[in-house]
C-alpha positions as CSV (number, residue, x, y, z in Angstrom):
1,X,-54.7,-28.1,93.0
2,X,-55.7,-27.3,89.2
3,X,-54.9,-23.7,90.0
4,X,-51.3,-24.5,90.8
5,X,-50.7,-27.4,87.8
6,X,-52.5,-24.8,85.5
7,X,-49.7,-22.0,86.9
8,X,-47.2,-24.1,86.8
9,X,-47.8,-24.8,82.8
10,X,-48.1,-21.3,82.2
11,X,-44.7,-20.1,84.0
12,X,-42.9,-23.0,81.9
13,X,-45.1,-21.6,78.5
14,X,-42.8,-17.9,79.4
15,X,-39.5,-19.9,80.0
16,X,-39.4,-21.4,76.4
17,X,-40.5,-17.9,74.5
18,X,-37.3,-16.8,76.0
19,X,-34.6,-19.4,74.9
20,X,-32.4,-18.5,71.8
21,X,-33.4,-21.3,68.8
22,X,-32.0,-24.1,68.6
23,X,-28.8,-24.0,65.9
24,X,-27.8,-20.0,66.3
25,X,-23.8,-19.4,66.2
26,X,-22.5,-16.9,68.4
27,X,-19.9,-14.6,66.8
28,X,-16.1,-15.1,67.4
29,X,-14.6,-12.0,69.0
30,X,-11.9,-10.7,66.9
31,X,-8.2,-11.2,68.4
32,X,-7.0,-7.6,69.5
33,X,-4.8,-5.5,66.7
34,X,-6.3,-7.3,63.9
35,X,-8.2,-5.0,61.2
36,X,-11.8,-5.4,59.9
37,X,-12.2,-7.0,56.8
38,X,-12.4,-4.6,53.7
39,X,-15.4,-4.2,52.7
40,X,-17.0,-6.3,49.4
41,X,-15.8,-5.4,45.9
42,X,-17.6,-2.9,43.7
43,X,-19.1,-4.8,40.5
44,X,-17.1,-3.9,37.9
45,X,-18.7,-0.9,35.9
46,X,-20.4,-2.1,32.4
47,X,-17.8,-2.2,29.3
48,X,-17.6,0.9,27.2
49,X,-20.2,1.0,24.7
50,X,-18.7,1.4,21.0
51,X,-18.9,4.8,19.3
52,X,-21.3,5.2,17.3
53,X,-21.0,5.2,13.3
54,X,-20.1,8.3,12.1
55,X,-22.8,9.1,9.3
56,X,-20.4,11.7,7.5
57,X,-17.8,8.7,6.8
58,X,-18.1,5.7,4.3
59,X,-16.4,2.7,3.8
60,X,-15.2,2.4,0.1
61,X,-15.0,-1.5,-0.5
62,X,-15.3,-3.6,-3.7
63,X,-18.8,-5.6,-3.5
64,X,-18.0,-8.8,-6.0
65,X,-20.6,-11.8,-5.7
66,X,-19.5,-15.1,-6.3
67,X,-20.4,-16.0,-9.9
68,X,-20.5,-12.2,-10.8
69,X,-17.4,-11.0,-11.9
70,X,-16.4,-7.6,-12.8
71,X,-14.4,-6.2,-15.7
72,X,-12.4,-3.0,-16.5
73,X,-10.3,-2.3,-19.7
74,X,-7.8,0.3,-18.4
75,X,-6.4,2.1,-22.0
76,X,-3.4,3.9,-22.2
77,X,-2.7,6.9,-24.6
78,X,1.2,8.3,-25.1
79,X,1.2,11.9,-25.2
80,X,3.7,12.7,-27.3
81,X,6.2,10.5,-28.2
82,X,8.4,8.0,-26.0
83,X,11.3,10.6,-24.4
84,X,14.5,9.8,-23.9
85,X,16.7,9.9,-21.3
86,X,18.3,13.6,-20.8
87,X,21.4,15.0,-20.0
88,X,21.9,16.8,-17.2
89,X,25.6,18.3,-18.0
90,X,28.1,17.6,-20.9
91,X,29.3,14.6,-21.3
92,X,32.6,13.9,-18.9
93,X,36.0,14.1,-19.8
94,X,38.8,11.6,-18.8
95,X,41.8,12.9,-17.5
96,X,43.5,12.9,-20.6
97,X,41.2,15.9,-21.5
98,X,39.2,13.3,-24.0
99,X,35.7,13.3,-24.1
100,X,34.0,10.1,-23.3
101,X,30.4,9.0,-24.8
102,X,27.5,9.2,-22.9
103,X,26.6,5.7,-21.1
104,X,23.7,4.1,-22.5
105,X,20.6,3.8,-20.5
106,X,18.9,0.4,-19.8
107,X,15.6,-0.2,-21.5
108,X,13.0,1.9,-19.4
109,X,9.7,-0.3,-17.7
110,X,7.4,-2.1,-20.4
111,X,4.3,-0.2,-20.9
112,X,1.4,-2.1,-18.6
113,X,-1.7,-1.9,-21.1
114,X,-3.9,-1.5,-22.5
115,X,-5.2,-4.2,-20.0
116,X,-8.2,-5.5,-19.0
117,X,-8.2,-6.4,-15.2
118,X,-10.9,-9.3,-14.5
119,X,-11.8,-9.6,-10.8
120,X,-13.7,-12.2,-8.8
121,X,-14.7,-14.2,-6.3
122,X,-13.8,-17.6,-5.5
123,X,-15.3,-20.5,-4.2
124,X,-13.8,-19.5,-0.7
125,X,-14.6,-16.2,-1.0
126,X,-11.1,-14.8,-1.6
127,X,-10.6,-11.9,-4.6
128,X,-8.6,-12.8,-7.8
129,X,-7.3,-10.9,-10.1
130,X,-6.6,-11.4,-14.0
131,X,-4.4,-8.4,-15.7
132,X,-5.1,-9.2,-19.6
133,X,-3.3,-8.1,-22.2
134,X,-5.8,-6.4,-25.4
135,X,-4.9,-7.5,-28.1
136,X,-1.4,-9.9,-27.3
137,X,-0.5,-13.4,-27.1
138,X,0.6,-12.8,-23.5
139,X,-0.4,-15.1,-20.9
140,X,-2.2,-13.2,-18.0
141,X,-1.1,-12.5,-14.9
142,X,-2.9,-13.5,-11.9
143,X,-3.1,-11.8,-7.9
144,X,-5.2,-12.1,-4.8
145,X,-6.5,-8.8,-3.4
146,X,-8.3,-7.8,0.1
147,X,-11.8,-6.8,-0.1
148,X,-10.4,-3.8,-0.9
149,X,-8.5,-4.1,-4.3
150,X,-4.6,-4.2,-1.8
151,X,-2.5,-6.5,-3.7
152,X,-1.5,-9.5,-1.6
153,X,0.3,-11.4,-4.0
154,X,1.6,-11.1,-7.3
155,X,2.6,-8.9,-10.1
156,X,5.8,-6.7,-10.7
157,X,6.8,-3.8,-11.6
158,X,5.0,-1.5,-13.5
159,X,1.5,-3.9,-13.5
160,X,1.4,-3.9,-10.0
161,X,2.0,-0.2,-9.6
162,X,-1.0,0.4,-12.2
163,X,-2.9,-2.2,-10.6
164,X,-2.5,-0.6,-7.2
165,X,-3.6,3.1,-8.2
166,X,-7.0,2.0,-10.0
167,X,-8.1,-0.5,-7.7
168,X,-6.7,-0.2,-4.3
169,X,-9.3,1.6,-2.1
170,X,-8.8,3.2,1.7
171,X,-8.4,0.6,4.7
172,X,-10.8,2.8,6.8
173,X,-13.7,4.7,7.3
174,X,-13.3,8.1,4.9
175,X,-15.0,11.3,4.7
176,X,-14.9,14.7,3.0
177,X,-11.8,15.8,3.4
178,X,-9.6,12.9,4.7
179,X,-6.7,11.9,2.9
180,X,-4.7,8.4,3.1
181,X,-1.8,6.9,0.8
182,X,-1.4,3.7,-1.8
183,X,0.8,0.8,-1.9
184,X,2.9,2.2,-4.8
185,X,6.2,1.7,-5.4
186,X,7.5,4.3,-8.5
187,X,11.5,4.0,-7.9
188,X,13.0,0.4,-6.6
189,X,16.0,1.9,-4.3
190,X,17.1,-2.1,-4.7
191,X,17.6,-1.8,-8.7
192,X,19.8,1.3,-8.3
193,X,23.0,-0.8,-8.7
194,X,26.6,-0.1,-7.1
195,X,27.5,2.5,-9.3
196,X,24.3,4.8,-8.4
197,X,24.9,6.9,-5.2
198,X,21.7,8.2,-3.9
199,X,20.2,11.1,-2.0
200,X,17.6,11.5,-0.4
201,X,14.7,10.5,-1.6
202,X,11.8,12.7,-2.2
203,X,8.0,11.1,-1.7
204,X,4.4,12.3,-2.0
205,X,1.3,9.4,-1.4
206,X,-1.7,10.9,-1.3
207,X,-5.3,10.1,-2.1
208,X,-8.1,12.2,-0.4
209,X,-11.8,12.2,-0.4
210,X,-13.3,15.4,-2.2
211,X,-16.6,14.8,-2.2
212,X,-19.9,12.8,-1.4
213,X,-23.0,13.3,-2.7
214,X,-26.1,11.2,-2.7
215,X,-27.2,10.0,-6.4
216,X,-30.5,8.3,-7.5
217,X,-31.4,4.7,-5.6
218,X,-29.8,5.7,-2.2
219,X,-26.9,5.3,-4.2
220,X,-23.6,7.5,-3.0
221,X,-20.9,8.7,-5.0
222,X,-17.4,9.3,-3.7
223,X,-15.1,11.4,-6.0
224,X,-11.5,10.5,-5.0
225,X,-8.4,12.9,-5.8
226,X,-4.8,11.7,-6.6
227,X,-1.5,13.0,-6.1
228,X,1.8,11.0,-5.5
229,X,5.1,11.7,-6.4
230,X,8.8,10.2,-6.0
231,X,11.9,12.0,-6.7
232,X,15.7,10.7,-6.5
233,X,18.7,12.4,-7.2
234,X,22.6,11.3,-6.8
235,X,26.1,10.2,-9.0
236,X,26.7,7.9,-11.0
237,X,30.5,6.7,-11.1
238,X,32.1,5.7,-13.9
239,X,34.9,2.4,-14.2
240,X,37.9,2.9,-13.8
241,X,39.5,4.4,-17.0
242,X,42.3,1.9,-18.6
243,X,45.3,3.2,-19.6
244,X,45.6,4.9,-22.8
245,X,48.0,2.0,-24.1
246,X,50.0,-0.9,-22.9
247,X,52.8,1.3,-23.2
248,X,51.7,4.1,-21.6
249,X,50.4,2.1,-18.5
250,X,53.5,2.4,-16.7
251,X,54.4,5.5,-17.0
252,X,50.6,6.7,-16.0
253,X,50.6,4.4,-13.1
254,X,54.2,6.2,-12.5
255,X,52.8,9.5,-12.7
256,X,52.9,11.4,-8.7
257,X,50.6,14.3,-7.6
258,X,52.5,17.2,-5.7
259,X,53.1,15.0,-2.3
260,X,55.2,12.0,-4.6
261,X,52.4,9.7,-4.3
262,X,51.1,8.2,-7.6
263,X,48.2,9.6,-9.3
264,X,45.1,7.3,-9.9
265,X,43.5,7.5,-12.9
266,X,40.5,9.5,-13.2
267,X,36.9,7.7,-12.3
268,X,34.1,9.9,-14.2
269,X,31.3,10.9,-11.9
270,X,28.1,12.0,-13.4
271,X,24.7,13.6,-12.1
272,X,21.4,11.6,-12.7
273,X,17.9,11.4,-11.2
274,X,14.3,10.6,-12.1
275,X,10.9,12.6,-11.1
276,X,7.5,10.3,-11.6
277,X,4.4,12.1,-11.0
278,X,0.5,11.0,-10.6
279,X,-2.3,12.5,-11.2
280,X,-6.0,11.4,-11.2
281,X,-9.7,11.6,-10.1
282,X,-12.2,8.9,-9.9
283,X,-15.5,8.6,-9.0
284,X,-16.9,5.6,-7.0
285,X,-20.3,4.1,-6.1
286,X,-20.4,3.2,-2.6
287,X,-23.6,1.3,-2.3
288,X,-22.9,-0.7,-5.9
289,X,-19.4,-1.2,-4.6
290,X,-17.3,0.1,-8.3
291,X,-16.1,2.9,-10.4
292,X,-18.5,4.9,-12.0
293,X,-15.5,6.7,-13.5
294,X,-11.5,6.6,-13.2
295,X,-9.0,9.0,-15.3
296,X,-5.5,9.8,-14.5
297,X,-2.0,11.0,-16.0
298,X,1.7,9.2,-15.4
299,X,4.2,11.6,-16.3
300,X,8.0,10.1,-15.4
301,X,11.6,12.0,-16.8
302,X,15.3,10.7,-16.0
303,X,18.2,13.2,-16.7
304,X,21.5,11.3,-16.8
305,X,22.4,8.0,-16.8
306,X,19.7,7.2,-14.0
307,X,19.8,3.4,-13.7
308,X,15.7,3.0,-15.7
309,X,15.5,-0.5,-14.0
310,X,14.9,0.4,-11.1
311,X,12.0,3.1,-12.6
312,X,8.7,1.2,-12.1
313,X,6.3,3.4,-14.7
314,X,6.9,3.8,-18.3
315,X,9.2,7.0,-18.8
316,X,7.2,10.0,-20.8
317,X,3.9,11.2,-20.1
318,X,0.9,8.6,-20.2
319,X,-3.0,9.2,-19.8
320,X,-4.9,6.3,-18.2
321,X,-8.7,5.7,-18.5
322,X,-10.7,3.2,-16.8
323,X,-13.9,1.8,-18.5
324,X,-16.1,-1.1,-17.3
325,X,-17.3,-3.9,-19.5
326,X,-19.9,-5.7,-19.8
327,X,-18.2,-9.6,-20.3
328,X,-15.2,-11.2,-18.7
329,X,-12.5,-12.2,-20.8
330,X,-12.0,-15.3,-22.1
331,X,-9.4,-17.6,-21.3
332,X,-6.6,-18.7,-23.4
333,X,-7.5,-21.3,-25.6
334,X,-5.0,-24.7,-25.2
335,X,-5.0,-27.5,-28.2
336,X,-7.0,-30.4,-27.7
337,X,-5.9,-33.9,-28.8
338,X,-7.0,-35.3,-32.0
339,X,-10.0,-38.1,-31.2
């Protein structure tokens, strides 16, 4: 009897070793026709690592703490004296075989200097500039720049154009070699007038990087080059001529060309155009973040009546230097009320 009961526990012990576990799901056949799932998504691959920095290339920026401003008097020297305007063919005739007198030009661009230009920092962090006038009762004018001397707002003319070539620096890496352009503007096409019909212009922007050497104190030096040019040539048209007296203004209007159509009277048309030219070098210290040196000539010649307003240099020949110093200058003083 305890054989059996003791068999009988055993041959239920094998039964239970062979049942599933409790809880397993069974797999749902897939209906027939229907695909297999695709299989799980790659991860994606790892984002492109940057490239690195190229050690021959620099980046040329102007390094201005807050409370440390720098100064540079920028002096100008005439060589020779102030040209005028010159002719590029005799002066026109009218119809009546009379020669006229040669138009008068406007007054050519006020000479920008000498200067001093009186950069900072503000509170904000933004760059300002002061242009100063050496030696005038002139009231200053002010600009913001980039970190890199680009003029964001302010100045005109022939300030802004001399501010632009002896502070503006290149908006990216440089090295030996590699050129890039300036936000100059020599000839205003918009200051031209009606009368002035122009060509073509002719334009040369270019600044490269000819050297970089190292100096004492880790200390690098970046000598730039400079080279830009404008050109623009075209006619000038004269008014129409009035007749040579009330008298004769009928008969002149009554005056016919070969077909029987009347003649109009004649309307001069002259030649005129203006070449500027720039020319520097500069040397600047990357680590320090300022000019060690800056020269450079502005040479600029009209022929014609060309229309000098829209000229933004001083005509004649001009040689620039650039010298730092040592204080910032002083405000213009304003009267104080009597106590």
């Amino acid at each position: 009897m305890k054989q059996s009961v003791f068999g009988l526990v055993v041959a239920l012990s094998l039964t239970a070793c062979k049942e599933e576990p409790r809880g397993k799901m069974e797999p749902i056949p897939r209906p027939p026709g229907m695909k297999d799932a695709p299989p799980p998504a790659e991860a994606a691959p790892a984002a492109a690592a940057e490239p690195p920095v190229d050690p021959s290339k620099v980046v040329l920026r102007w390094k201005i703490a807050q409370g440390a401003p720098t100064s540079y008097r920028l002096d100008i020297e005439r060589s020779g004296g102030a040209p005028a305007s010159t002719e590029e063919a005799a002066p026109p005739k009218s119809a009546k075989g009379k020669e006229k007198p040669a138009p008068v030009a406007a007054a050519t661009a006020a000479l920008p200097g000498p200067v001093t230009y009186f950069m900072e920092r503000t509170d904000s962090g933004d760059y300002r500039l002061r242009v100063v006038p050496v030696g005038g009762n002139v009231d200053a004018d002010t600009a913001t720049l980039s970190e890199r001397g680009f003029v964001l707002d302010g100045l005109q003319g022939a300030t802004r154009n001399t501010a632009t070539l002896v502070l503006e620096l290149p908006r990216d890496p440089v090295g030996t070699g590699d050129a890039w352009s300036l936000g100059t503007e020599l000839i205003l096409m918009e200051a031209l007038g009606p009368q002035f019909q122009a060509g073509q212009p002719e334009r040369s922007n270019r600044v490269k990087l000819a050297s970089l050497t190292p100096a004492d104190g880790g200390e690098q030096v970046a000598t730039l080059e400079y080279d830009i040019s404008e050109k623009l040539a075209g006619k000038v048209r004269g008014k129409e001529e009035p007749p040579t007296s009330p008298a004769r203004a009928e008969e002149e209007d009554a005056e016919a060309d070969e077909s029987g159509r009347p003649r109009p009277r004649a309307t001069p048309e002259t030649s005129a155009s203006a070449e500027v030219s720039i020319t520097g070098r500069g040397e600047f210290l990357v680590k320090a973040g300022r000019w060690r040196s800056w020269e450079g000539t502005v040479t600029s010649v009209t022929k014609g009546a060309f229309p000098t307003a829209a000229l933004q240099v001083p005509t004649g020949a001009l040689k620039l230097r650039l010298t730092a110093v040592e204080s910032a200058p002083a405000p213009a003083p304003t009267a104080q009320p009597q106590q």
